[in-house]
N, CA, C and O of each residue as an XYZ file, in Angstrom:
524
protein
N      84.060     75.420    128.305
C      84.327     76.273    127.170
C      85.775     76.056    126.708
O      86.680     76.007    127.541
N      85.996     75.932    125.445
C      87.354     75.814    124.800
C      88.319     76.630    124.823
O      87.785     77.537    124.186
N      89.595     77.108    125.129
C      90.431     77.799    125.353
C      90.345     78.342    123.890
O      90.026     77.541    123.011
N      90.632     79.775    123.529
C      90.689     80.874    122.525
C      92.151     80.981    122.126
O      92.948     81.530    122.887
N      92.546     80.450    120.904
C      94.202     80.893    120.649
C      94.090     81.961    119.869
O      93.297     82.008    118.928
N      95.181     83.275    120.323
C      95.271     83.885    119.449
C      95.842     84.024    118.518
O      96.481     82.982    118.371
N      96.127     84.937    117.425
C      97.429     84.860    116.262
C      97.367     86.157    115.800
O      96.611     87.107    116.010
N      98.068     86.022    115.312
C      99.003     87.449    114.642
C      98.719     87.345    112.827
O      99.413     86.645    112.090
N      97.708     88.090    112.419
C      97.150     87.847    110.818
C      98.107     88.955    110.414
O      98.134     89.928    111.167
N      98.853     88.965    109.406
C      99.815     90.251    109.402
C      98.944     90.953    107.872
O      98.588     90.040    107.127
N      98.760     91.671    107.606
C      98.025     92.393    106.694
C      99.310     93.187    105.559
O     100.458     93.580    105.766
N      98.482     93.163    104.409
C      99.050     94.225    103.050
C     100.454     93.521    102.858
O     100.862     92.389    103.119
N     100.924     94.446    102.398
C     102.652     94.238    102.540
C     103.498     94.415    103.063
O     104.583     94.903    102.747
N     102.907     93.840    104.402
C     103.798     93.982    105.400
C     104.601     92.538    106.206
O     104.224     91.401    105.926
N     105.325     92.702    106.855
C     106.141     91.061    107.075
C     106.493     91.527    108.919
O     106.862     92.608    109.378
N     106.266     90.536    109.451
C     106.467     89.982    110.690
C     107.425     89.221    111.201
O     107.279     88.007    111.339
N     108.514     89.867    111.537
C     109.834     89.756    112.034
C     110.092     89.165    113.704
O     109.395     89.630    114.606
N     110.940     88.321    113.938
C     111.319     88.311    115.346
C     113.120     88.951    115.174
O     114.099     88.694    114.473
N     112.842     89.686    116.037
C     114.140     90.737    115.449
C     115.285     89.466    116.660
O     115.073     88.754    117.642
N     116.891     89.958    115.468
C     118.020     89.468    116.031
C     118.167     89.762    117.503
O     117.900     90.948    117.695
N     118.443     89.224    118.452
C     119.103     89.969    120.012
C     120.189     89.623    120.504
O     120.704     88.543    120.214
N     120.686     90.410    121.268
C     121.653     89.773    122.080
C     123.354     90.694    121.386
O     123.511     91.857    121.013
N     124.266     89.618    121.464
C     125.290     90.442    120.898
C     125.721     90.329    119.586
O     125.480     89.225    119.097
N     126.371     91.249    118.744
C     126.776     91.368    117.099
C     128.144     90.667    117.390
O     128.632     90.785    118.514
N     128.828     89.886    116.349
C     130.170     89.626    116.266
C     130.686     90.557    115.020
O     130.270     90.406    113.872
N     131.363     91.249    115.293
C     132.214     92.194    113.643
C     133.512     90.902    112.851
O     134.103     89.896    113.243
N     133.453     91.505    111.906
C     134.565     90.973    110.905
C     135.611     90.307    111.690
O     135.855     89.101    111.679
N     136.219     91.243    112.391
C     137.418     90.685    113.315
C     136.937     89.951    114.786
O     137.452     90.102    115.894
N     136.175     89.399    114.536
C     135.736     88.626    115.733
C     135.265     89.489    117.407
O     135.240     88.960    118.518
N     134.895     91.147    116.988
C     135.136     91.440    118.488
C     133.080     91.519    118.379
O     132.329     91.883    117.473
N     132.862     91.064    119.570
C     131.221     90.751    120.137
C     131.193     92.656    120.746
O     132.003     93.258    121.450
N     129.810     93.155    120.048
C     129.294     94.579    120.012
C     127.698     94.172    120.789
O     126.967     93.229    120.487
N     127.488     95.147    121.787
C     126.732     94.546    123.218
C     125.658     95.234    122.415
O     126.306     95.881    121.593
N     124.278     95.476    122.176
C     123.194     95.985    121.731
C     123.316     97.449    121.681
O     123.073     97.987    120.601
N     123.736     98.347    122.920
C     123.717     99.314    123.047
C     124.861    100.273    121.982
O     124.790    101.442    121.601
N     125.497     99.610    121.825
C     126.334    100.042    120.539
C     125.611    100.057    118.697
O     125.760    100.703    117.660
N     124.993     99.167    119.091
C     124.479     98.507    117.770
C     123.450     99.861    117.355
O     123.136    100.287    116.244
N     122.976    100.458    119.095
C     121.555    101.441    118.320
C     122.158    102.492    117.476
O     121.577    103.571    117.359
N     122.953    102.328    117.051
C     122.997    104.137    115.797
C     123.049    103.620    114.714
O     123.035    104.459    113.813
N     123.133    102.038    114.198
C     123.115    101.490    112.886
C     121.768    101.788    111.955
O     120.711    101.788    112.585
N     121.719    101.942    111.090
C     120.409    102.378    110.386
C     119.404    101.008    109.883
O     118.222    101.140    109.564
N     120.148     99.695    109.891
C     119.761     98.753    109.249
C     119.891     97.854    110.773
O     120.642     98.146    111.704
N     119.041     96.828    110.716
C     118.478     96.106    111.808
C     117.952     94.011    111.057
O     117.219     93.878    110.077
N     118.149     93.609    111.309
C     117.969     92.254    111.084
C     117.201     91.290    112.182
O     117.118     91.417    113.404
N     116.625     90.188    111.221
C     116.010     89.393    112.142
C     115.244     88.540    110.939
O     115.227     88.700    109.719
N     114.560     87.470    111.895
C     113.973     86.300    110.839
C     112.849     86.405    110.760
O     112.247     86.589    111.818
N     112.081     86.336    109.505
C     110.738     86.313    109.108
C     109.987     85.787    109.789
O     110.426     84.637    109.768
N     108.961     85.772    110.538
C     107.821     84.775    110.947
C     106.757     84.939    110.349
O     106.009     84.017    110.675
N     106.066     85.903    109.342
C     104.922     85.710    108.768
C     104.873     86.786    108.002
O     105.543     87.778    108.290
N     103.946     86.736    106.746
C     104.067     87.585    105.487
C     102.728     87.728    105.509
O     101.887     86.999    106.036
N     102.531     89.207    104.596
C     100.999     89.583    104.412
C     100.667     89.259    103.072
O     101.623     88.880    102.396
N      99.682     89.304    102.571
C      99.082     88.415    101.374
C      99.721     89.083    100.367
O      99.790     88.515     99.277
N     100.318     90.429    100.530
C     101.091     91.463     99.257
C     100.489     92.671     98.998
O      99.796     93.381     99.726
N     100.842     92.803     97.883
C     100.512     94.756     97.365
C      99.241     94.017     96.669
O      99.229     93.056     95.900
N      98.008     94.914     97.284
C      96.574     94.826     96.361
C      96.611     94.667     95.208
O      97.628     94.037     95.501
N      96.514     94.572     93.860
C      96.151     94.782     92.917
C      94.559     95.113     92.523
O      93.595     94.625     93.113
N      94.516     95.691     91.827
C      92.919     96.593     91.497
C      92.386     95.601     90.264
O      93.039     95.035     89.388
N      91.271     95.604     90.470
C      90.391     94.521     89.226
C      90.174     95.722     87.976
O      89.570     96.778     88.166
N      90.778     95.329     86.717
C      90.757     96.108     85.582
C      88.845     95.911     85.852
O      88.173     95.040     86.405
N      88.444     97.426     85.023
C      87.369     97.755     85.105
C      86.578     98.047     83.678
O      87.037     98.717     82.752
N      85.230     97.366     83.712
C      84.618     97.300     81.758
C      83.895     98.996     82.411
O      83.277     99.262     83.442
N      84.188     99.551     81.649
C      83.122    101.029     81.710
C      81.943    100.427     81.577
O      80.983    101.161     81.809
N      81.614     98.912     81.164
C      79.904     98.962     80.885
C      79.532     98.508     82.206
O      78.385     98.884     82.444
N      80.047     97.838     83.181
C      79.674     96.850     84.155
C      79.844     97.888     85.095
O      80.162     99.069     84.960
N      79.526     97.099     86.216
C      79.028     97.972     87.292
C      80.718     98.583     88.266
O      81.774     97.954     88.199
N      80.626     99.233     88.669
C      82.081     99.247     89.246
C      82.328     98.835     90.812
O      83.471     98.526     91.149
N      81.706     98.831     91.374
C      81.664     97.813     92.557
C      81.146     96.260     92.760
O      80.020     96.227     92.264
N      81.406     95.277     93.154
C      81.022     93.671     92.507
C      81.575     92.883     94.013
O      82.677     92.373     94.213
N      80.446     92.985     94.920
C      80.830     91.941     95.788
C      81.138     90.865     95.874
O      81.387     90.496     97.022
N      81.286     89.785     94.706
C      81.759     88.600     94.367
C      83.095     88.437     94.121
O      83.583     87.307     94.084
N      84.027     89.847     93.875
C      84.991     89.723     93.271
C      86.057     89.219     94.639
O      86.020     89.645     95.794
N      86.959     88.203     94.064
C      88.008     88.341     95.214
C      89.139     89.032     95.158
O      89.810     89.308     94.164
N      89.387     89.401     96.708
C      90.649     90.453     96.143
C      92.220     89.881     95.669
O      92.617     88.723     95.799
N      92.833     90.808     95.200
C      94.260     89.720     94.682
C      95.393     90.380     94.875
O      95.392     91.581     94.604
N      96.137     89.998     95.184
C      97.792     90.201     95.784
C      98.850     90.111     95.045
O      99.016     88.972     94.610
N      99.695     90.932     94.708
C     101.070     90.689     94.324
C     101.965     90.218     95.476
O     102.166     90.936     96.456
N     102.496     89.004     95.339
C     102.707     87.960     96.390
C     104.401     88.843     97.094
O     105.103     89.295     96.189
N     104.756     88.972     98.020
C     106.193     89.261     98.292
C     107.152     88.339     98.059
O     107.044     87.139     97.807
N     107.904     88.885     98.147
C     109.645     88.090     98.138
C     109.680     87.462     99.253
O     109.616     86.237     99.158
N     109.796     88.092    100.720
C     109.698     87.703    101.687
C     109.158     86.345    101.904
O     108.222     86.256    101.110
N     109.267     85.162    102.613
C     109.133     83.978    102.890
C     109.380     83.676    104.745
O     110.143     84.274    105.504
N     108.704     82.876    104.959
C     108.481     82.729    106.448
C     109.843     81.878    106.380
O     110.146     81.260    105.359
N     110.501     81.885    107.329
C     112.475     81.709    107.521
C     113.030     82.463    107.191
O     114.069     82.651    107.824
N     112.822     83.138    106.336
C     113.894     84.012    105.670
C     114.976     84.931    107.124
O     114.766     84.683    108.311
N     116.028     85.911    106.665
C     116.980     86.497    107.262
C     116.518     87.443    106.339
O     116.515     87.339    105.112
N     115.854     89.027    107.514
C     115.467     90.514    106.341
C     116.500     91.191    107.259
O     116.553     91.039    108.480
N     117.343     91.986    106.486
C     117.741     92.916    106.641
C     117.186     94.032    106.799
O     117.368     94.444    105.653
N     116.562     94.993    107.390
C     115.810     96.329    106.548
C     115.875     97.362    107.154
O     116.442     97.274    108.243
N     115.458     98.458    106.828
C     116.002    100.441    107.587
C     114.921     99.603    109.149
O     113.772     99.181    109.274
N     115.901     99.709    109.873
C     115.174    100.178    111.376
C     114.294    101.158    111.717
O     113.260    100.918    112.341
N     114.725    102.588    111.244
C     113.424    103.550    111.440
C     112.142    102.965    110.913
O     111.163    103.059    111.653
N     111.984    102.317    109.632
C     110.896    101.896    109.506
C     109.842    101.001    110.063
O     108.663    100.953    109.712
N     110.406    100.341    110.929
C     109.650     98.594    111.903
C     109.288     99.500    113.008
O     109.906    100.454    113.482
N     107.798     98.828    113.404
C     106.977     99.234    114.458
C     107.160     98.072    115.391
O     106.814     96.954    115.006
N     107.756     98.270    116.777
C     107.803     97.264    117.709
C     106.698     96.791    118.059
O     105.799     97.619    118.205
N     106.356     95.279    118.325
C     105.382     94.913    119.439
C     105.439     93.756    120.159
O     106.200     92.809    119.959
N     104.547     93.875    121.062
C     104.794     92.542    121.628
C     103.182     91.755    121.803
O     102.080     92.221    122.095
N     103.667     90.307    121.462
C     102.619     89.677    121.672
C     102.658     88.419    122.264
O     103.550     87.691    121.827
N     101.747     87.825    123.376
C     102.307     87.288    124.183
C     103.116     86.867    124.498
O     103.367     85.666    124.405
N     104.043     87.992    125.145
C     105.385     88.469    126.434
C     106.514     88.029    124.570
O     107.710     88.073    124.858
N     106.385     87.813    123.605
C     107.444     87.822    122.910
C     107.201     89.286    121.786
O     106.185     89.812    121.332
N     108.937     89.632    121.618
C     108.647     90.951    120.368
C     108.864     90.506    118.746
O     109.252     89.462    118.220
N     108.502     91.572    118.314
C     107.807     91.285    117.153
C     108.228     92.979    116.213
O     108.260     94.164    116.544
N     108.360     92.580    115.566
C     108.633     94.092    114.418
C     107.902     93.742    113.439
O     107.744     92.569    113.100
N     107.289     94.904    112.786
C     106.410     94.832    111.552
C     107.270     95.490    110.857
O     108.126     96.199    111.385
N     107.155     95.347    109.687
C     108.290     95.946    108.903
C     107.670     95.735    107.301
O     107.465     94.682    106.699
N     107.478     97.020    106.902
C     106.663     96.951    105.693
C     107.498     96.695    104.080
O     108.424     97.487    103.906
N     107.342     96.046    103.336
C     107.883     95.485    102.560
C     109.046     96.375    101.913
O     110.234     96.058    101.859
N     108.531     97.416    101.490
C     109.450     98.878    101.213
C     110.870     99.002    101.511
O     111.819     99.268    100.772
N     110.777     98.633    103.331
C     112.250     98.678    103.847
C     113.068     97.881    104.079
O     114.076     98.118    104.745
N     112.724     96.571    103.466
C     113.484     95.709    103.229
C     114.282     95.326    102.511
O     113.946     94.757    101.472
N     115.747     95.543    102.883
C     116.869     95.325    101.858
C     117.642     94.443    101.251
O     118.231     94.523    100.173
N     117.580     93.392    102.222
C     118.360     92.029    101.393
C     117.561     90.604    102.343
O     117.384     90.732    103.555
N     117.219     89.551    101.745
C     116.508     88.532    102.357
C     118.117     87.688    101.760
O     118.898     87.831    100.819
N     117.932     86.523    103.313
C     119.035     85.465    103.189
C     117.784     84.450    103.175
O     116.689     84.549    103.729
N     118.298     83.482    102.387
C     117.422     82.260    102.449
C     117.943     81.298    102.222
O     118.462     81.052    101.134
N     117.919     80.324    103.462
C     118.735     78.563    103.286
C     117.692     78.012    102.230
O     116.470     78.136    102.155
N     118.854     77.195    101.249
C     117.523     76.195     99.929
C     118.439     75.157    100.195
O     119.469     75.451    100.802
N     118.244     74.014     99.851
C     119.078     72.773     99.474
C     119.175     73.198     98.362
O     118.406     73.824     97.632
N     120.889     72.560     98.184
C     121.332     72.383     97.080
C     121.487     70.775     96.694
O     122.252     70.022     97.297
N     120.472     70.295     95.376
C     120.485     68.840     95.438
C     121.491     68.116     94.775
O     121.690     66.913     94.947
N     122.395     69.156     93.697
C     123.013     68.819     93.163
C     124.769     68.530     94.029
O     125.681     67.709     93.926
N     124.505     69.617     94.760
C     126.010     69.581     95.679
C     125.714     68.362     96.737
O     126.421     67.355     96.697
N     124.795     68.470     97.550
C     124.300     67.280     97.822
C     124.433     65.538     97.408
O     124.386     64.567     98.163
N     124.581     65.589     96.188
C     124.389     64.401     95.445
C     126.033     64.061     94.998
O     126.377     62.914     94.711
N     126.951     65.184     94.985
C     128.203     64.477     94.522
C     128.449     65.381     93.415
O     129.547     65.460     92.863
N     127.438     66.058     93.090
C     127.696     66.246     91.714
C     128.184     67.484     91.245
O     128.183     68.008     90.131
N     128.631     67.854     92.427
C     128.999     69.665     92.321
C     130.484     69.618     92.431
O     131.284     69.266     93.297
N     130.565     70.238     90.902
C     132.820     69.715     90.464
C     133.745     70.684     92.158
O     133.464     71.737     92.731
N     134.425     70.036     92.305
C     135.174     70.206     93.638
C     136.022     71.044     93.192
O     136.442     70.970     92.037
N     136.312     71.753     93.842
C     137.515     73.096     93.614
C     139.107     73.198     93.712
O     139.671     74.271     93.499
């Protein structure tokens, strides 16, 4: 019999975080041990997987029927992107763990600022005027 992998399907609008650990460095270079860190309201870590988005509802003909098992459902896509850096309210993320690693769910709502590495092709290329 074939070994069973599992996975983590993350649903709605919600995003799947592997939260930051370990120690904070501040402005002035001094390293803040975790246990300090817990009274901050905002919490960080990197995206690992996004849910399909906010439902959207199928506009409806008053003549047709209002339920239609053919229809597929459709998503307003998130911001969020798998790499990304989310910032977002800590009270809001539900811890978990899934095999022996953690995991925060964190619903789109409380997310406050996404960092995202892009190439730049133009700076890249020479072509970005020097300062």
């Amino acid at each position: 019999m074939a070994d069973l992998k599992k996975r983590l399907i993350v649903v709605g609008d919600r995003v799947l975080v592997r939260p930051e650990t370990g120690e904070e460095r501040t402005g002035a270079g001094l390293y803040l041990p975790q246990a300090a860190l817990s009274s901050r309201q905002a919490q960080g870590g990197w995206v690992v997987s996004v849910g399909p988005g906010v439902p959207i509802p199928e506009p409806v003909d008053l003549d047709e029927e209002i339920y239609d098992e053919q229809a597929e459902p459709r998503y307003l896509k998130l911001q969020a992107q798998e790499g990304d850096y989310a910032l977002f309210l800590k009270k809001a993320a539900v811890e978990i763990t899934f095999e022996k690693k953690q995991y925060l769910i964190v619903p789109n709502a409380a997310i406050l600022v996404l960092i995202r590495e892009e190439w730049d092709s133009a700076r890249a290329a020479g072509d970005w005027p020097s300062a």
